[in-house]
Backbone as a printed PyTorch tensor [residue, N CA C, xyz], in Angstrom:
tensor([[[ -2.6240,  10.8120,  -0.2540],
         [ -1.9980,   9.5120,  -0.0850],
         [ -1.0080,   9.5810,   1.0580]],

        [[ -1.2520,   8.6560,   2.2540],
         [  0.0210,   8.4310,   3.1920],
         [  1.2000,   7.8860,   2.4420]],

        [[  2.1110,   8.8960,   1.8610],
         [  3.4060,   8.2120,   1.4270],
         [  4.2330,   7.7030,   2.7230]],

        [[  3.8420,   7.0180,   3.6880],
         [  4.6650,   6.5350,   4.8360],
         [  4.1420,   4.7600,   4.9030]],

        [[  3.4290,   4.5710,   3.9230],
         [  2.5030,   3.2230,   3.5880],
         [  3.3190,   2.7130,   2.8500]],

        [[  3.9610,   1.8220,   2.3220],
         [  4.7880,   1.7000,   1.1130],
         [  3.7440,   0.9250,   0.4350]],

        [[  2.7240,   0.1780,   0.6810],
         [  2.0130,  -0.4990,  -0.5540],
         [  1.0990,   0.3640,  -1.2060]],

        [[  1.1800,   2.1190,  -0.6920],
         [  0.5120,   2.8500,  -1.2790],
         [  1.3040,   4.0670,  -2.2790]],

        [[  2.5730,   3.5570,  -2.1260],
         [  3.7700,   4.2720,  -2.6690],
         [  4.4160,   3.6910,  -4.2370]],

        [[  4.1580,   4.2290,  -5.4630],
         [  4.8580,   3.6550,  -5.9770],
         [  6.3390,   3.2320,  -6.4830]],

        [[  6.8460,   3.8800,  -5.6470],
         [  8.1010,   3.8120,  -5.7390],
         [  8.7800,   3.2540,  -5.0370]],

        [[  8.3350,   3.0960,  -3.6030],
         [  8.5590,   2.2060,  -2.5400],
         [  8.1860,   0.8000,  -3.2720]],

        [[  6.7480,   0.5100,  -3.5580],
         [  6.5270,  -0.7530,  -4.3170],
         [  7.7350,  -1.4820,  -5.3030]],

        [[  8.1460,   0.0110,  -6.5720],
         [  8.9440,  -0.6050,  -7.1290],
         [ 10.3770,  -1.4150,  -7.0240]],

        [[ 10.7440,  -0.6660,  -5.6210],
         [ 12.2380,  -0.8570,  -4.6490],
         [ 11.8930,  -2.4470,  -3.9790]],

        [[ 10.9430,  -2.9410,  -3.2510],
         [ 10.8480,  -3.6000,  -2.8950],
         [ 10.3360,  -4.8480,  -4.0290]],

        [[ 10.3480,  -4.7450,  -5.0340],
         [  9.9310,  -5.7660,  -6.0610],
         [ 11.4950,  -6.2700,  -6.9350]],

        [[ 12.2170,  -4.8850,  -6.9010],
         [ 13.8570,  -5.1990,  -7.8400],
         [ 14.2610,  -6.1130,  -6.1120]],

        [[ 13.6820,  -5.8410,  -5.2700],
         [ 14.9620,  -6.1840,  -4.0840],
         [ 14.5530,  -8.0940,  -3.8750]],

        [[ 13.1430,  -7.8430,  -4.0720],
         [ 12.7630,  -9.3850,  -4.8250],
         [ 13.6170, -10.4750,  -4.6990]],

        [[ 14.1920,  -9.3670,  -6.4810],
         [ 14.6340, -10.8850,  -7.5950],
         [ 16.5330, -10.4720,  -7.2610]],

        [[ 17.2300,  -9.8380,  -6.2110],
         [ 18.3120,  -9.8590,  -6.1460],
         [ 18.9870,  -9.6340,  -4.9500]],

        [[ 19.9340, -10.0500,  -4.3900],
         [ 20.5420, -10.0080,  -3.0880],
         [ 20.4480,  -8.3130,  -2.5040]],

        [[ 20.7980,  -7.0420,  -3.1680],
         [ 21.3070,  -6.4160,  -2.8030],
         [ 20.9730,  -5.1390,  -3.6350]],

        [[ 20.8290,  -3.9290,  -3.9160],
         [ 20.1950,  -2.7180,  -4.4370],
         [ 20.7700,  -1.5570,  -3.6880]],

        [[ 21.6720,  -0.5170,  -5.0680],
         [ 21.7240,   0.6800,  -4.4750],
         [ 20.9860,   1.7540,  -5.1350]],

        [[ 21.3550,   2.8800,  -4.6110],
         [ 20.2200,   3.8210,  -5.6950],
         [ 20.6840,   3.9640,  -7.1350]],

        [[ 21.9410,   4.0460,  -7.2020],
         [ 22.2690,   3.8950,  -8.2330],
         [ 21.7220,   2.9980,  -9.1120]],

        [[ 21.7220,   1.5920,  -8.3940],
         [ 21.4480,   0.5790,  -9.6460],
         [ 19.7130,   0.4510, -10.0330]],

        [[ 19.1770,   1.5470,  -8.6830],
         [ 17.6010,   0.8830,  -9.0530],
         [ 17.8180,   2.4030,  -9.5300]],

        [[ 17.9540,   3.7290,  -9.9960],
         [ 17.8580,   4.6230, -11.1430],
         [ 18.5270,   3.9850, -12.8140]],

        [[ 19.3140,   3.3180, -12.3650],
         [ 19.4610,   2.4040, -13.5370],
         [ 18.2750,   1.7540, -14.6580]],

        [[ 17.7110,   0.6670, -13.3630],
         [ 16.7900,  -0.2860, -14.0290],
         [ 15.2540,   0.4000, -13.6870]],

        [[ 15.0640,   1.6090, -13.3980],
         [ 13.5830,   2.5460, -12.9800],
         [ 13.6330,   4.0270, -13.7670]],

        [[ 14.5380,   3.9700, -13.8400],
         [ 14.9540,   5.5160, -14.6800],
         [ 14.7200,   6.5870, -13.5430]],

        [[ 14.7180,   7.5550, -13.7970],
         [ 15.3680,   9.0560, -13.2290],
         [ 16.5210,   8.6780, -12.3310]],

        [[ 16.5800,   9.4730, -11.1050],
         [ 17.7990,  10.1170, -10.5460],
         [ 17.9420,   9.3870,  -8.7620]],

        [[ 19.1100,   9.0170,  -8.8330],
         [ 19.7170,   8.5620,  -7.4600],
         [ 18.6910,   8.7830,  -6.4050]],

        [[ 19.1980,  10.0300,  -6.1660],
         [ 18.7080,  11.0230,  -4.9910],
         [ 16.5760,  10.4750,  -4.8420]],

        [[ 16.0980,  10.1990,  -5.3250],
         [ 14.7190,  10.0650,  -5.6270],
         [ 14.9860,   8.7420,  -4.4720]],

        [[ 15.8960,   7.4550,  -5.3070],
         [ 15.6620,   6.3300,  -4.6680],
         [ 16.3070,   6.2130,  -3.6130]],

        [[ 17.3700,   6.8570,  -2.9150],
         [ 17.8720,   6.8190,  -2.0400],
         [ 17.5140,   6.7570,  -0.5710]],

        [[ 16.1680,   8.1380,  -1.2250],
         [ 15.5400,   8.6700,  -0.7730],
         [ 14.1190,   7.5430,   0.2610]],

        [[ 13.7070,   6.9860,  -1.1580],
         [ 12.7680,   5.8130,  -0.4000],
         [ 13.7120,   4.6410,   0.3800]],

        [[ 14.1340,   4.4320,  -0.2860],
         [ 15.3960,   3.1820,   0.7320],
         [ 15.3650,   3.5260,   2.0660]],

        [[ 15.4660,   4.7550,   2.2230],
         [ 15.5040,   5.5480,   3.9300],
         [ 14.5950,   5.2280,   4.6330]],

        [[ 13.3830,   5.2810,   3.8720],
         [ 11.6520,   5.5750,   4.1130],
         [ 11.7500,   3.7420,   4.3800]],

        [[ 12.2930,   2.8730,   3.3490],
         [ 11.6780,   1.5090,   3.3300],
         [ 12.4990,   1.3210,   4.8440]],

        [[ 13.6810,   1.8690,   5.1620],
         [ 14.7330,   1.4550,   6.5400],
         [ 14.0170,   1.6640,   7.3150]],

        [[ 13.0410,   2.8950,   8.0020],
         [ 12.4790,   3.5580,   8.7000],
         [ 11.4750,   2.3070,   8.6750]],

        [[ 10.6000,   1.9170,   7.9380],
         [  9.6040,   1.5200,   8.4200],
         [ 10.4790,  -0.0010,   8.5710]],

        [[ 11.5450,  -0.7380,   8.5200],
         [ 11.9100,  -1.7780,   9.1390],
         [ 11.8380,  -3.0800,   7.9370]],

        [[ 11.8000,  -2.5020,   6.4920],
         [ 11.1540,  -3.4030,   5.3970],
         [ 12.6230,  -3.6430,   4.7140]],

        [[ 13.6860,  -2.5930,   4.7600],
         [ 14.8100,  -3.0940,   3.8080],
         [ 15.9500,  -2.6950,   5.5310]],

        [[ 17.4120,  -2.9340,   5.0280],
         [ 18.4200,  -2.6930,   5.6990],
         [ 19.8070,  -2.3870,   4.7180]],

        [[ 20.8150,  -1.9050,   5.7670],
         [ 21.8990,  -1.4230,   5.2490],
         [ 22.9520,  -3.1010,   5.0670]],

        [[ 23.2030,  -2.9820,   3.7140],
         [ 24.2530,  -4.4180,   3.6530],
         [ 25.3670,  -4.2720,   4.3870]],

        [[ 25.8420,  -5.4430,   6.0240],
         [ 26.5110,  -4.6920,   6.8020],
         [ 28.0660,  -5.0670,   6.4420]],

        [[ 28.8200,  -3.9370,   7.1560],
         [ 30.4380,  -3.9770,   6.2900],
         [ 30.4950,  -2.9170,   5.2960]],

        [[ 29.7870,  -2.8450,   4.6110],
         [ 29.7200,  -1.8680,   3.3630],
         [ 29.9590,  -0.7230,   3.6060]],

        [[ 30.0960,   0.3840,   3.4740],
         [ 30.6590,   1.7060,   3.6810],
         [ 30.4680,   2.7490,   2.5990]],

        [[ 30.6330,   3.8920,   2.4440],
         [ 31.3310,   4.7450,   1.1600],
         [ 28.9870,   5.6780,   0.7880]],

        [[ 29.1750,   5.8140,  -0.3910],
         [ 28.3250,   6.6010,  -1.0530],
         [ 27.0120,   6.1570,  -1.4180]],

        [[ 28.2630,   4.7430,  -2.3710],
         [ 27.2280,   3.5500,  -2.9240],
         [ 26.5550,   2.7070,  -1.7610]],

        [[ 25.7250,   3.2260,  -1.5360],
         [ 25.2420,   2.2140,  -0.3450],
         [ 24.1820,   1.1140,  -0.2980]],

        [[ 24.6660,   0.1550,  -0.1240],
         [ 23.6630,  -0.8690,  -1.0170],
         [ 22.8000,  -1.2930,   0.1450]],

        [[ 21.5110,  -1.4780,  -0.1540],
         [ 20.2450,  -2.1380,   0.9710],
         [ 19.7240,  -3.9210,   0.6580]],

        [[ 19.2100,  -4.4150,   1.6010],
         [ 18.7030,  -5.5490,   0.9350],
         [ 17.7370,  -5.5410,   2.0830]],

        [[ 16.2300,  -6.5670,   1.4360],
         [ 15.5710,  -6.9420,   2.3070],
         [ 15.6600,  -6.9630,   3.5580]],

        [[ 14.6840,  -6.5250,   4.9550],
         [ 15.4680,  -6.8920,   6.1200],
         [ 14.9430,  -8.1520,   6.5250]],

        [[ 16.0010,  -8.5220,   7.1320],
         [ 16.3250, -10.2790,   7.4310],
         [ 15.4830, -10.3490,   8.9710]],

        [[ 14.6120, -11.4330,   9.2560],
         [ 14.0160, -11.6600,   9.9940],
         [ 12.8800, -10.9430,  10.7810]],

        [[ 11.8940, -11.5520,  11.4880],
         [ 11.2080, -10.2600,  12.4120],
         [ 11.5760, -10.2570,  13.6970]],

        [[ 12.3590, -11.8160,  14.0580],
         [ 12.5350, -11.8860,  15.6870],
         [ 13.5950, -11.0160,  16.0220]],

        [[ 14.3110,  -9.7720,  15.3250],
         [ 15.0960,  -8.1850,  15.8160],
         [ 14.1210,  -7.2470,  15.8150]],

        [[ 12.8710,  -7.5710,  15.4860],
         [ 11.9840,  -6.2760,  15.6980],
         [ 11.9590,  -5.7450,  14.2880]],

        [[ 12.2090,  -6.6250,  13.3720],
         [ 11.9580,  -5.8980,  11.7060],
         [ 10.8540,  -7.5570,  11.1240]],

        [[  9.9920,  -5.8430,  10.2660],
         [  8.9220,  -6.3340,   9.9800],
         [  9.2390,  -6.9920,   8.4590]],

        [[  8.7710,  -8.0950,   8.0210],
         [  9.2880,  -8.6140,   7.0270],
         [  8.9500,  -7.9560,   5.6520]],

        [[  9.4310,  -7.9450,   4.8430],
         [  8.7620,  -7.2430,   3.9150],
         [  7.7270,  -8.0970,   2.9800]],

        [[  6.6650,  -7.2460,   2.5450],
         [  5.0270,  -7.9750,   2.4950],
         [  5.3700,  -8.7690,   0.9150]],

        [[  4.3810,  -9.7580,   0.5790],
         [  4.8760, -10.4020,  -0.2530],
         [  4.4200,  -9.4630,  -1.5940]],

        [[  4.3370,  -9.7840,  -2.7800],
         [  4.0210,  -8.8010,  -4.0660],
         [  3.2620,  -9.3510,  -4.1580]],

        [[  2.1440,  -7.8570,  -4.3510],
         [  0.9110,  -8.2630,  -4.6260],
         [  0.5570,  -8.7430,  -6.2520]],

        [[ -0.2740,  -9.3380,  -6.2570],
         [ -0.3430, -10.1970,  -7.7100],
         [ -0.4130,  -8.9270,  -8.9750]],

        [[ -0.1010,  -9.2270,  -9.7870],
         [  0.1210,  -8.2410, -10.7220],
         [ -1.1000,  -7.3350, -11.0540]],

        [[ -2.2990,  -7.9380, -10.9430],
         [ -3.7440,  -7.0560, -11.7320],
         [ -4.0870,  -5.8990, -10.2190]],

        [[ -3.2390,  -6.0210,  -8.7610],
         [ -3.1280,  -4.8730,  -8.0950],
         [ -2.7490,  -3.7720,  -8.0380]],

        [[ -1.2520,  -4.0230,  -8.8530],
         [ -0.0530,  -3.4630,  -8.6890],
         [ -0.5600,  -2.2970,  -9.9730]],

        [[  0.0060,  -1.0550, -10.0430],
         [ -0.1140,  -0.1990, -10.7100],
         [  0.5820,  -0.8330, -12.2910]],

        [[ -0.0220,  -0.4500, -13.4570],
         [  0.8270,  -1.1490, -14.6130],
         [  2.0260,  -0.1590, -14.7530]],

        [[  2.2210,   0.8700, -14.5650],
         [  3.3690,   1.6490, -14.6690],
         [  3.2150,   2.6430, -13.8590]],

        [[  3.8440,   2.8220, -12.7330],
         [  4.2460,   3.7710, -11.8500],
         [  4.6960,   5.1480, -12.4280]],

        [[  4.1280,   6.3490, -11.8900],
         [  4.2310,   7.6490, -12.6670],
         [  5.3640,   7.9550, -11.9110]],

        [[  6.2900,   7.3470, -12.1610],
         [  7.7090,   8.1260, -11.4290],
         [  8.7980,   9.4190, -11.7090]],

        [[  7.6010,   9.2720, -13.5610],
         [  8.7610,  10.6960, -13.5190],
         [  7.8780,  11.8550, -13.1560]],

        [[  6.7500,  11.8060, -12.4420],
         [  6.1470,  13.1560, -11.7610],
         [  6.9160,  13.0740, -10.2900]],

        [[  7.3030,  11.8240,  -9.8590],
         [  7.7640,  11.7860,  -8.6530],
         [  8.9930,  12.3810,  -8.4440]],

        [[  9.5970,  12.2690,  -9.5030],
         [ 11.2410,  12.6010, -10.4330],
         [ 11.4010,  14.1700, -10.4250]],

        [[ 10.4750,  14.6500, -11.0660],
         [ 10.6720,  16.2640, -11.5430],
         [  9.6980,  16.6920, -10.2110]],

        [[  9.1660,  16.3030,  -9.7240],
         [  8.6570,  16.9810,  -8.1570],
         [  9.6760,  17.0590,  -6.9980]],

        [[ 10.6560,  15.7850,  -6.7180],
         [ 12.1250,  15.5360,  -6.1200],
         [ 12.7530,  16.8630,  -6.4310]],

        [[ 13.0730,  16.7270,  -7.9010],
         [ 14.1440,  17.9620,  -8.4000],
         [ 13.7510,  19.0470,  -8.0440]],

        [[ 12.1530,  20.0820,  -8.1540],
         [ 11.7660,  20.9410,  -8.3120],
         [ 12.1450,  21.3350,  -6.4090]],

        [[ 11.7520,  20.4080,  -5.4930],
         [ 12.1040,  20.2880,  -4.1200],
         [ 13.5370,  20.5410,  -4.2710]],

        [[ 14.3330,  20.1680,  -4.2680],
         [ 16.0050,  20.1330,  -4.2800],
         [ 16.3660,  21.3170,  -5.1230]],

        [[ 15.8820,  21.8320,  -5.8400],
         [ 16.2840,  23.4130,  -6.5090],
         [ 15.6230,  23.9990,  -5.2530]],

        [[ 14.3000,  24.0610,  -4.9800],
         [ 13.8830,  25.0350,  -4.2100],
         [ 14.5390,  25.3080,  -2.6750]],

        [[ 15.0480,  24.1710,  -2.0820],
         [ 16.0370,  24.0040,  -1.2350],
         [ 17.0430,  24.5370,  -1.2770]],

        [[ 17.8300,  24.4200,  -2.4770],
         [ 18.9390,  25.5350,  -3.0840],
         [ 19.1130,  26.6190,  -3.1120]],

        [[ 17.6550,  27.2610,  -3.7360],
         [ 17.9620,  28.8880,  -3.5920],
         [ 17.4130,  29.3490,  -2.2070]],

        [[ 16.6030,  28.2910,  -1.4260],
         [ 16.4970,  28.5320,   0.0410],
         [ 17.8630,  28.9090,   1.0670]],

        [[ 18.7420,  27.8990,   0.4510],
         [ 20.0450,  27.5190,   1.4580],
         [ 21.1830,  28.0380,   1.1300]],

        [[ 21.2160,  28.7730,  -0.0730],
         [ 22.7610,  28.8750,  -0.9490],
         [ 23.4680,  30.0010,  -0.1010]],

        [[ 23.2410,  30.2220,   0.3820],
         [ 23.8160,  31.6890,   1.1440],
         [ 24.4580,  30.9220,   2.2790]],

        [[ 24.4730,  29.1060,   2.6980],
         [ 25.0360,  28.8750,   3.9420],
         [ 26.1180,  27.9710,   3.5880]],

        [[ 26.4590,  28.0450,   1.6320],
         [ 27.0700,  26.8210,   1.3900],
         [ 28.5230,  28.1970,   1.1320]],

        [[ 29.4920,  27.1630,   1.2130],
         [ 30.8940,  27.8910,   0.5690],
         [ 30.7250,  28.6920,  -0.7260]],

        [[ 31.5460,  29.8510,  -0.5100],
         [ 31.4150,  30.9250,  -1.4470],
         [ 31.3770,  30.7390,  -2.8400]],

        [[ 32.6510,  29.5900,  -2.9870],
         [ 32.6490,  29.0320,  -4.8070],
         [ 31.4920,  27.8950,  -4.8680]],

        [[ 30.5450,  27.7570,  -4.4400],
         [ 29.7630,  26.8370,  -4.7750],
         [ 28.1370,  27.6060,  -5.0830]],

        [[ 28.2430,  28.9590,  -4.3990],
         [ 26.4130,  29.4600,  -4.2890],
         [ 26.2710,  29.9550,  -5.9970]],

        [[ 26.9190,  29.6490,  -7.3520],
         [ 26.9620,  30.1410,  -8.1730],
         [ 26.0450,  28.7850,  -8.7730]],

        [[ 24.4870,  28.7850,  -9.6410],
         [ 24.2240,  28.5560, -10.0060],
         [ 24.3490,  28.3190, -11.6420]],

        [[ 23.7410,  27.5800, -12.7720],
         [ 24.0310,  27.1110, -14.0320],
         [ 22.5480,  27.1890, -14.4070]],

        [[ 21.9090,  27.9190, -13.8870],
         [ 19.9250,  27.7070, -14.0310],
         [ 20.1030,  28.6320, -15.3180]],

        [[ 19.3690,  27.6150, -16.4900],
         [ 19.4940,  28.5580, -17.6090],
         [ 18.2150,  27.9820, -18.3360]],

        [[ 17.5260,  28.5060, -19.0890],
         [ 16.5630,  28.5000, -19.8630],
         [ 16.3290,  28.8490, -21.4250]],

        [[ 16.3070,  28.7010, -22.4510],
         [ 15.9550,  28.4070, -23.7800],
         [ 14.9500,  27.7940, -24.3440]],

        [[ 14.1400,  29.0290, -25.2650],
         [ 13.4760,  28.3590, -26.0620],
         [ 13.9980,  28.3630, -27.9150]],

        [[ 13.8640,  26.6610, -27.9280],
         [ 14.8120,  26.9360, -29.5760],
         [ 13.6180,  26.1540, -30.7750]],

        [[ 14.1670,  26.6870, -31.2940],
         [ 12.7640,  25.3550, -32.5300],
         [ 13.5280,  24.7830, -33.1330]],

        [[ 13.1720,  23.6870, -33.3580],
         [ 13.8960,  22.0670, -33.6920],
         [ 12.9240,  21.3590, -34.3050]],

        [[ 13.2990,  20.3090, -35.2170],
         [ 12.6930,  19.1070, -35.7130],
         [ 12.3760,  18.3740, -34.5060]],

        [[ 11.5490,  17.1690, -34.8360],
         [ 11.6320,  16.6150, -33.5920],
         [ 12.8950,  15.5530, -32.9670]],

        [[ 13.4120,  15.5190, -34.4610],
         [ 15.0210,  14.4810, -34.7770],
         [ 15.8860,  15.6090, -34.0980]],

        [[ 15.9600,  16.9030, -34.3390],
         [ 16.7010,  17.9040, -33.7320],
         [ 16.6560,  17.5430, -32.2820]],

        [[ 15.0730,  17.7970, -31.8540],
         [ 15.5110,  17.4660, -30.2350],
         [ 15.9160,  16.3870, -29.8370]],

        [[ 15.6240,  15.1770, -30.3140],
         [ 16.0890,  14.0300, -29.9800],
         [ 17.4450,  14.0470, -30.1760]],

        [[ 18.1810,  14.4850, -31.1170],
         [ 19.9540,  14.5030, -31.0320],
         [ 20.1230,  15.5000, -29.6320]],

        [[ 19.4800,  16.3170, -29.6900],
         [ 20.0880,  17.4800, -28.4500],
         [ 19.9270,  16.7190, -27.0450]],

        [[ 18.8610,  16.0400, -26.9250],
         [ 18.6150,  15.4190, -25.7290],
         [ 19.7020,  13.6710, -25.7920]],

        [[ 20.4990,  13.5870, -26.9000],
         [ 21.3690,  12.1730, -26.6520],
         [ 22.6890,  13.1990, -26.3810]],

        [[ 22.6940,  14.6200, -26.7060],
         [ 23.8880,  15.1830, -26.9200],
         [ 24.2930,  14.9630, -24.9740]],

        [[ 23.1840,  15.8770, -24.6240],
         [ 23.2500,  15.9690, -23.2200],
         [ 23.5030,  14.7770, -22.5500]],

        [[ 22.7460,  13.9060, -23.0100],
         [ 23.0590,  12.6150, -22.1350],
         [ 24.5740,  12.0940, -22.1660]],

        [[ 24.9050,  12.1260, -23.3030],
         [ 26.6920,  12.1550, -23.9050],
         [ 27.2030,  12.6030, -22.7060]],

        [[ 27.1880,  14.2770, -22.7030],
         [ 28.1760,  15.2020, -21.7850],
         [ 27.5620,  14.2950, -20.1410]],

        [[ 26.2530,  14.1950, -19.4360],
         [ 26.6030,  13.8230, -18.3120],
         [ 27.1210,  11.8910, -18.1390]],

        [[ 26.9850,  11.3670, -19.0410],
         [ 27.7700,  10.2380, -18.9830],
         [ 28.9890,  10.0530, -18.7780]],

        [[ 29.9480,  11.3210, -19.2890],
         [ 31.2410,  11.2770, -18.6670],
         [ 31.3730,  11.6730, -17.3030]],

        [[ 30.3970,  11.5910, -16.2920],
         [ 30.8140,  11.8560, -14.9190],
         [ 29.6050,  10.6130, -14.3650]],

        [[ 28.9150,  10.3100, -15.0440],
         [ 28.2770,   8.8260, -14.1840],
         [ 29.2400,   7.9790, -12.9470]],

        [[ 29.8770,   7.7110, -13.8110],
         [ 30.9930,   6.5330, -12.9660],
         [ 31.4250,   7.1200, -11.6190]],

        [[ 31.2220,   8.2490, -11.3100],
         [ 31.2720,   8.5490,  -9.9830],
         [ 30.8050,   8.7710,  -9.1690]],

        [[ 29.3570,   8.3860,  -9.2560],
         [ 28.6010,   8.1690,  -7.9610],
         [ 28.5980,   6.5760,  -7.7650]],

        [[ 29.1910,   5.4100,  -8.5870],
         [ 29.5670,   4.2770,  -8.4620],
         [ 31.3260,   4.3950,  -7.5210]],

        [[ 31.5250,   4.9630,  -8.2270],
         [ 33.3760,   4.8620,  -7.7680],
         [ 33.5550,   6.1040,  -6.8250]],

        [[ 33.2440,   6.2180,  -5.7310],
         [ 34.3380,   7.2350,  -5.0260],
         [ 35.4930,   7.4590,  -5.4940]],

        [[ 36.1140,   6.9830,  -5.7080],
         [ 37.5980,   6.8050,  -6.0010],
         [ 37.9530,   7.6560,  -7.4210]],

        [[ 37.0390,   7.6420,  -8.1440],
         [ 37.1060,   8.2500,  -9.5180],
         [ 36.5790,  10.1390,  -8.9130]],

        [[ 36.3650,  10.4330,  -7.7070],
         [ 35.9970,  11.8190,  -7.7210],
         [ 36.7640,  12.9220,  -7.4530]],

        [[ 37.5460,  13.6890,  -8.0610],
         [ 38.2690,  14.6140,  -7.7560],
         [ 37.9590,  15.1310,  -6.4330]],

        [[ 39.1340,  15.8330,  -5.6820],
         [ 38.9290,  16.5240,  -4.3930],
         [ 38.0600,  17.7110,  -4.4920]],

        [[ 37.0960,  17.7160,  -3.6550],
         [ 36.4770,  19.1460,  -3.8690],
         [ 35.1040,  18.5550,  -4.4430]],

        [[ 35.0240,  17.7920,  -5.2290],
         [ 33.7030,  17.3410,  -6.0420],
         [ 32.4160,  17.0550,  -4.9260]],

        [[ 31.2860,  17.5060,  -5.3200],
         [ 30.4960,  17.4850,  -4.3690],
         [ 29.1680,  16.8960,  -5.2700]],

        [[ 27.7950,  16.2730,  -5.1590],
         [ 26.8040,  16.2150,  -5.7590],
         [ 26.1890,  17.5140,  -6.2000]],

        [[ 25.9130,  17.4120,  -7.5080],
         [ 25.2040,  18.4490,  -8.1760],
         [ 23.9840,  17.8870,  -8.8920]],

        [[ 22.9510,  18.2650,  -8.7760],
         [ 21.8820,  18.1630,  -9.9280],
         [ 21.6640,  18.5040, -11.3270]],

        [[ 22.0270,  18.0220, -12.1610],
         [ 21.9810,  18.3930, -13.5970],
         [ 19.7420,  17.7400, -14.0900]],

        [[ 19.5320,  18.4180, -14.0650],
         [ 17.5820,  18.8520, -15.3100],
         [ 18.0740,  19.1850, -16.0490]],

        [[ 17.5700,  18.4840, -17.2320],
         [ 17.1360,  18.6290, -18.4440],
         [ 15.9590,  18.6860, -18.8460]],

        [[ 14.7610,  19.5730, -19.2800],
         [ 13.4060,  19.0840, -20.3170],
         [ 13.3370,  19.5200, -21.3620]],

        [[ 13.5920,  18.2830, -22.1630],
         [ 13.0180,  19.0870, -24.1850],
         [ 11.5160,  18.3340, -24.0360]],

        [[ 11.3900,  19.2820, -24.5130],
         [  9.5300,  19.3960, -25.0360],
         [  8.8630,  20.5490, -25.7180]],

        [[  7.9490,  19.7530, -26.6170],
         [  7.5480,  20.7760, -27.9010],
         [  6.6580,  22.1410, -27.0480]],

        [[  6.6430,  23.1140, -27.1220],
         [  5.8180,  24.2840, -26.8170],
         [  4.5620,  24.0460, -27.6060]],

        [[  3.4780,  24.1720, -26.4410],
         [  1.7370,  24.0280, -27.0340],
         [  1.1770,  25.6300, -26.9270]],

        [[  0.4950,  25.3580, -27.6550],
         [ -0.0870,  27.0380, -27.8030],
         [ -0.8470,  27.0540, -26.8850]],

        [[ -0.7130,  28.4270, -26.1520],
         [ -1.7310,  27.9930, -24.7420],
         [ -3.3690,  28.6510, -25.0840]],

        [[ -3.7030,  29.0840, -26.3370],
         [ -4.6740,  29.7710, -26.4840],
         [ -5.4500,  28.8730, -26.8680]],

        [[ -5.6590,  27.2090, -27.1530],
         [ -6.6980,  26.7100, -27.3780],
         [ -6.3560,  25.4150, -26.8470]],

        [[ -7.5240,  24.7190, -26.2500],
         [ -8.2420,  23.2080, -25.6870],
         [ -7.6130,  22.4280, -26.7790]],

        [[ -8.2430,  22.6250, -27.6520],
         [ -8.2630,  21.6560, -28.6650],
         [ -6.9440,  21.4250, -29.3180]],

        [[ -6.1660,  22.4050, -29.1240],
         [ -4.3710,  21.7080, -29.8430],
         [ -4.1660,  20.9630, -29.2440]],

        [[ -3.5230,  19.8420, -29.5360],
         [ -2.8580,  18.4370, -28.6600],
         [ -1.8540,  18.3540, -28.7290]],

        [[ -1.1780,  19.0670, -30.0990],
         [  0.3980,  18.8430, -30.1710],
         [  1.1070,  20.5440, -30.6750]],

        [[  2.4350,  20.2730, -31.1040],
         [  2.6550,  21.2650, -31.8660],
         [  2.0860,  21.8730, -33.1090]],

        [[  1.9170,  22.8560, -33.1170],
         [  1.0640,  23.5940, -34.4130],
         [  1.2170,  23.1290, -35.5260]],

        [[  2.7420,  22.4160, -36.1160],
         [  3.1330,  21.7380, -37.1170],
         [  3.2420,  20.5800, -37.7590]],

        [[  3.1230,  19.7070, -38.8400],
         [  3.3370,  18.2400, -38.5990],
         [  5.0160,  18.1490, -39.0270]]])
């Protein structure tokens, strides 16, 4: 797939459909209403700028950087295409392969680069566990986590709320049941 196409992109598609029905979109707010992570949508916003389909809201400044449609073609920007009727459009965009492929890129970048970042920062948190749980077990463990990074959300909205020194970090999480890898035919966990 040319991901440089956006009507062949689903994620590009989805950016340009929220930007639709509202003046203005940052990554923040479309990881909000699309689920996963900033950095993913930020990411296409760039891609939609590049090809001349969205723009930077001007005046604006800081982190949160909000885009909107780009306005006219007579500056040399191409308008953005209308939405295609719904029985085209993918019924649900696989974004969280797009999501955990982003991340898996941005770790691998990490242990590529860590040797060029400041000394208190090349210290990684990469940790791994396997635990057995109900499936109510994992589901509390996975609201627990969400708990702990909710108290630092508000600051990729608020500059202002970020301590000196604070820099973007990637926090992954995956709970998921372990499948036995010795047979086709298991579909789930060994247990009911």
């Amino acid at each position: 797939m040319d991901e440089s196409r956006r009507d062949e992109h689903p994620v590009r598609e989805a950016l340009l459909e929220l930007l639709r029905t509202r003046a203005e979109l940052t990554s923040a707010q479309a990881a909000r209403e699309l689920g996963g992570n900033t950095g993913l949508y930020s990411f296409h916003l760039r891609k939609l700028a590049e090809q001349g389909l969205v723009e930077d809201v001007p005046g604006v400044t800081g982190r949160a950087r909000p885009w909107r449609l780009a306005r006219g073609a007579g500056r040399g920007r191409r308008r953005a295409p209308r939405p295609r009727p719904a029985a085209e459009r993918p019924a649900h965009p696989d974004l969280g392969g797009l999501n955990r492929a982003l991340e898996d890129e941005s770790y691998q970048r990490w242990l590529d680069r860590r040797g060029e970042v400041p000394a208190h920062w090349r210290r990684d948190e990469a940790f791994s566990q396997v635990v057995y749980l109900t499936p109510e077990e994992m589901a509390a463990l996975g609201d627990a986590v969400r708990s702990l990074i909710a108290l630092f959300r508000h600051r990729e909205d608020d500059p202002s709320a970020r301590p000196t020194g604070a820099e973007p970090v990637a926090v992954v999480a995956r709970l998921f049941p372990m499948l036995d890898p010795g047979s086709a035919d298991d579909a789930g966990p060994r247990h009911d």
